[in-house]
C-alpha positions in Angstrom: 66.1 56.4 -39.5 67.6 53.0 -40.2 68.4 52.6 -36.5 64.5 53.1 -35.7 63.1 50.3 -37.7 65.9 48.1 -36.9 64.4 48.6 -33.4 60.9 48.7 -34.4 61.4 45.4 -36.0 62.8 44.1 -33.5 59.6 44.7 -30.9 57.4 43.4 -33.9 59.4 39.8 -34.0 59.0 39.8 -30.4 55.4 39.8 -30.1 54.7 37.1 -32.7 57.0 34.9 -31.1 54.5 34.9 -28.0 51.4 34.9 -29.3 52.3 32.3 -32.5 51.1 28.2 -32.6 54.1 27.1 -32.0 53.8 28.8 -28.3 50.2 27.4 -28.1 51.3 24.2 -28.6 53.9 24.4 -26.0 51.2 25.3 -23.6 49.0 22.5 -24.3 52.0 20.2 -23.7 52.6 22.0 -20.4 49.1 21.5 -19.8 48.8 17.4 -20.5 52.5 16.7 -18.5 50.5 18.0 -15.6 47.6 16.3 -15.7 49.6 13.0 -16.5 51.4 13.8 -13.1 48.2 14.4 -11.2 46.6 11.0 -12.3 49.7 9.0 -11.3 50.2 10.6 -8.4 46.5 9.7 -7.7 46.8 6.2 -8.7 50.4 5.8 -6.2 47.9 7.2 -3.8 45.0 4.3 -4.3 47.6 1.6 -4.5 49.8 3.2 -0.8 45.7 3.0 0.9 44.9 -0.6 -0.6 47.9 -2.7 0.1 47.1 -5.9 1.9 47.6 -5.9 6.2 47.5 -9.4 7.7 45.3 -8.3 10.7 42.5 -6.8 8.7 42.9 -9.7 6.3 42.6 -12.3 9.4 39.1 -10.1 10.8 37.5 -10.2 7.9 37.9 -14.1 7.2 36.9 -14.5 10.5 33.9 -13.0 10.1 32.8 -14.4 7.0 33.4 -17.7 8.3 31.4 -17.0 10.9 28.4 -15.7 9.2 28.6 -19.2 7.1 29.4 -21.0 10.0 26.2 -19.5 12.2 28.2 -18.5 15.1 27.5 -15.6 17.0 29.7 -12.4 16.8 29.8 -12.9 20.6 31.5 -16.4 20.6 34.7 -15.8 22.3 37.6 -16.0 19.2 39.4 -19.1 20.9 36.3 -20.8 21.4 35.7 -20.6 17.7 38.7 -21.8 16.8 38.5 -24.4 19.2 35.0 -25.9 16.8 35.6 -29.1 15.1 34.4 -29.2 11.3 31.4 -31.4 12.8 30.7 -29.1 15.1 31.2 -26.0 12.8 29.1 -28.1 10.3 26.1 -28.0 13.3 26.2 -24.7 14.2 25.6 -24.2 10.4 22.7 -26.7 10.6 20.9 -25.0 12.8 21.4 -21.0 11.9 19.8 -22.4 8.8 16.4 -24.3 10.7 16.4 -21.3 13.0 16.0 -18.9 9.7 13.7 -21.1 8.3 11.4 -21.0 11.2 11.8 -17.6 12.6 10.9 -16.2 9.3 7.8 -18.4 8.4 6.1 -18.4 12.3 6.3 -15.4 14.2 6.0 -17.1 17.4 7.9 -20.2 17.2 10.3 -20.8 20.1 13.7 -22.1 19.8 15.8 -24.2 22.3 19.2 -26.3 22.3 18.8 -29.6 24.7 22.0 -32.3 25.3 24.9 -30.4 25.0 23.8 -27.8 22.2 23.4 -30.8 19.6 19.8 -31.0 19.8 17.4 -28.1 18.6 14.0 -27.8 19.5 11.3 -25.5 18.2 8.0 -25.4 19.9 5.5 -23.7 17.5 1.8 -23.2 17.8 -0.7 -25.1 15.9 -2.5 -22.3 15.2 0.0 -21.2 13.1 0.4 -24.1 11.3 -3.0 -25.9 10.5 -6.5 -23.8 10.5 -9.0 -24.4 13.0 -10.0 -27.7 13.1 -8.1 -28.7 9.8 -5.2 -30.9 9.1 -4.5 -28.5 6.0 -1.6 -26.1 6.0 -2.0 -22.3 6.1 -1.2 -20.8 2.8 0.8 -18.4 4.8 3.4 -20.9 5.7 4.8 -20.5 1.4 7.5 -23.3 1.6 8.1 -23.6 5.1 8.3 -27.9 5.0 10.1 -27.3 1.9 12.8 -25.6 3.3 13.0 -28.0 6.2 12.8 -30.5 3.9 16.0 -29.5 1.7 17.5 -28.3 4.7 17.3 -31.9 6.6 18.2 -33.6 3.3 21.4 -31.5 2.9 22.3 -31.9 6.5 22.4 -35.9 5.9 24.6 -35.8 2.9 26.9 -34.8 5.7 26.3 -36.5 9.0 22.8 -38.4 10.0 20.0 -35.8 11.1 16.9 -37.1 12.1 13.7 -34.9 12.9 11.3 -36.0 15.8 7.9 -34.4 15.2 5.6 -34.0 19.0 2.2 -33.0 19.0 0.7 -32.2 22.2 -3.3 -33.9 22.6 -4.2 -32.1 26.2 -5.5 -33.6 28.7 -4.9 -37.6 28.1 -3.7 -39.6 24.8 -6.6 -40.8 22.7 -7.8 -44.6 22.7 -5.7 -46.9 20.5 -9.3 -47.5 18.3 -9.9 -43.6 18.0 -6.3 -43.2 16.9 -7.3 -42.7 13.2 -10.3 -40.1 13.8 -7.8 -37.8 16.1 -7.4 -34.6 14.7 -4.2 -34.2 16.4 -2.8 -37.8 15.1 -3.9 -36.7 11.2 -2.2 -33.5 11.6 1.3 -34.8 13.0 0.6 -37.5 10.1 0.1 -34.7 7.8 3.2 -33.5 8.6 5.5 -36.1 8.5 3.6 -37.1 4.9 4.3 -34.2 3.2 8.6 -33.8 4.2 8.9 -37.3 3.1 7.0 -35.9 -0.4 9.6 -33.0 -0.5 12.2 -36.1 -0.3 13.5 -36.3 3.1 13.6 -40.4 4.0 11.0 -42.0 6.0 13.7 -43.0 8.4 14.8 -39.7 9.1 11.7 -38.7 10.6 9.8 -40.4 13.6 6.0 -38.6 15.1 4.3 -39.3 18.0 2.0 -37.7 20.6 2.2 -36.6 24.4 -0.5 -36.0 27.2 -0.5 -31.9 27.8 1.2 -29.0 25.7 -2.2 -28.9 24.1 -2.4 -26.1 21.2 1.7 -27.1 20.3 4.3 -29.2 18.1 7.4 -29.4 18.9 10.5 -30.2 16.0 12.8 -31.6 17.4 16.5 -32.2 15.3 19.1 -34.5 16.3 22.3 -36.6 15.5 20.5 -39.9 14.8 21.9 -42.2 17.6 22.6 -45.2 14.6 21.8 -46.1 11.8 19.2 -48.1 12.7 15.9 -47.9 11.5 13.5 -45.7 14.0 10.1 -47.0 12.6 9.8 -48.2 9.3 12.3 -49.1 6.6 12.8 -47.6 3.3 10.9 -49.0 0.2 12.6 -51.4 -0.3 15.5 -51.9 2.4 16.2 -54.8 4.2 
């Protein structure tokens, strides 16, 4: 009989050493080691995928800069790093004034002239004034603004000038009707109101030509020197 208990004691300490807390606790250690090893071998994994590579480093640079630098994605790569800071500094300029007018004038038309340093956009005045009016559309929002700040940030640079052409049809108007010409007070209008938003009077010079009647052409270039083109500053000797 002794020998029976002895063994059914035995079988009885058995089973409460599996099923006990201490066992439980074991188990939950067991449990957190593995998750511990899961989230570092997840975190070797992010840092193996993200380490730095020259060449992809290089790309992306390059097309940042050119974003900034309004190049085209289609500019051969040796070509662009053949640009000047000048030159880099235009090509700038003008992705800017193209954004500015594609986005206010639907059908504004943009072209370079001399060498790529000039930009011309020919715009009709139907989009700009109403009929018979030398007032601005209210759809235009801040369209001579944005030239305006555009032109005036351009000179803090390098000297930018902006010829405005308006085109009276058939023949210029007399000297003595000059001041009742609708299309003389509108190219007036125009050059008034960028040298409200700030940009200096001798940054911009207007004028008229015979033909392209119903258009206005804005014209931006590297002013020639620094010479005054019409009238002097307030001011300026």
């Amino acid at each position: 009989m002794t020998g029976t208990d002895n063994r059914i004691s035995v079988q009885i300490d058995m089973s409460e050493s599996m099923t006990g807390p201490v066992n439980e606790k074991n188990a939950n250690a067991v449990i957190f080691v593995s998750l511990y090893l899961l989230l570092l071998a997840f975190f070797i994994f992010l840092h193996s995928v993200s380490v730095l590579q020259d060449d992809r480093v290089r790309s992306v640079l390059g097309s940042v800069n050119i974003a900034f630098a309004g190049l085209s994605q289609d500019t051969p790569a040796d070509q662009q790093k053949m640009l000047s800071g000048e030159e880099q500094g235009t090509q700038a300029f003008h992705a800017k004034l193209k954004n500015v007018f594609e986005t206010a004038i639907p059908l504004v038309e943009s072209r370079f002239t001399k060498g790529g340093t000039r930009l011309q956009f020919t715009v009709p005045i139907r989009q700009l004034f109403a009929y018979r009016s030398v007032e601005m559309r209210n759809t235009l929002g801040t369209f001579l603004d944005d030239i305006a700040e555009t032109l005036i940030a351009r000179n803090n640079n390098i000297g930018t000038d902006l010829e405005i052409l308006i085109g009276t049809g058939m023949a210029l108007p007399e000297l003595a009707d000059i001041s009742e010409d609708i299309a003389a007070q509108r190219v007036s209008h125009l050059s008034q109101v960028l040298m409200e938003a700030g940009v200096p009077s001798r940054n911009i010079s207007i004028g008229m030509a015979a033909g392209d009647a119903g258009l206005i052409h804005f014209s931006f270039f590297l002013r020639p020197s620094l010479t005054f083109q019409f009238r002097p500053e307030a001011g300026a000797k």
